[in-house]
N, C-alpha and C positions, 0 to 999 in steps of 0.2 A: 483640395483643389476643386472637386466638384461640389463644395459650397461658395464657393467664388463664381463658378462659371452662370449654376443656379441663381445668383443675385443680379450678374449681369444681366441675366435671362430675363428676370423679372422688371428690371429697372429698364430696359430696351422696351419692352411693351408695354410698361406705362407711359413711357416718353412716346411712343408710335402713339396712343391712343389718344393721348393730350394735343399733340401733334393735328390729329386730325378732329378731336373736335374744336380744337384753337382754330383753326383755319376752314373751320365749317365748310368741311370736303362733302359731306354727305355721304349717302352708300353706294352712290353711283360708279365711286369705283372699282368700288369690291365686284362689281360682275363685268366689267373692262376686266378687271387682273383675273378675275376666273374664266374668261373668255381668252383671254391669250396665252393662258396653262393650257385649256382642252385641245387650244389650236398647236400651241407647242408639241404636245403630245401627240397627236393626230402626225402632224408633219414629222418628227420621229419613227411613228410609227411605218408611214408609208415607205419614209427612207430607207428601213431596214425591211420591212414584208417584198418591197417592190425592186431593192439589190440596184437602186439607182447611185450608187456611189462603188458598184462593184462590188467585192465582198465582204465590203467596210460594213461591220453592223454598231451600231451608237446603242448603248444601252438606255433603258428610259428609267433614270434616278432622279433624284432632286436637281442638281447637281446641270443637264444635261438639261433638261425641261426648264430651269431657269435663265440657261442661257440663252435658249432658243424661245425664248416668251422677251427678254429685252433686245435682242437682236433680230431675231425674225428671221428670214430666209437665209441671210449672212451668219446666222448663229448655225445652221445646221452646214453649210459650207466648211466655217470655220472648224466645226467641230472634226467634221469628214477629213481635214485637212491634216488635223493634229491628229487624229487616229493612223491614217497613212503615213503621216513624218514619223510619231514617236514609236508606233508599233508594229508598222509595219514595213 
């Protein structure tokens, strides 16, 4: 099984990379998507250091910081939401 998964692995990131020199995106968005991970991250962070969701704490995983990097403000809402529906 994980020589299948490894192959996808690989075969996904050569299609990403074909991808983006077919459509000659440039690097300029590699530092947009590193800038809306540190900002993800940051906003995580404040959320849990500053107990603005109560005692709700959002762990900082992949997982968590990706959701909050394409969502934005509504990602750390949404996340706070489902932490107090599902577990608490």
């Amino acid at each position: 099984m994980k020589p299948i998964a490894a192959g996808i692995l690989i075969l996904s990131a050569v299609l990403l990379v074909a991808v983006v020199f077919k459509k000659r995106l440039g690097w300029g968005w590699l530092g947009l998507f590193g800038s809306h991970l540190i900002l993800a991250a940051v906003g995580l962070y404040i959320v849990d250091f500053t107990q603005l969701a109560g005692t709700v704490y959002i762990p900082l995983n992949p997982a968590t910081i990706g959701t909050v990097s394409v969502l934005g403000l509504p990602g750390v809402v949404m996340l706070a939401g489902l932490k107090i529906t599902l577990f608490g």
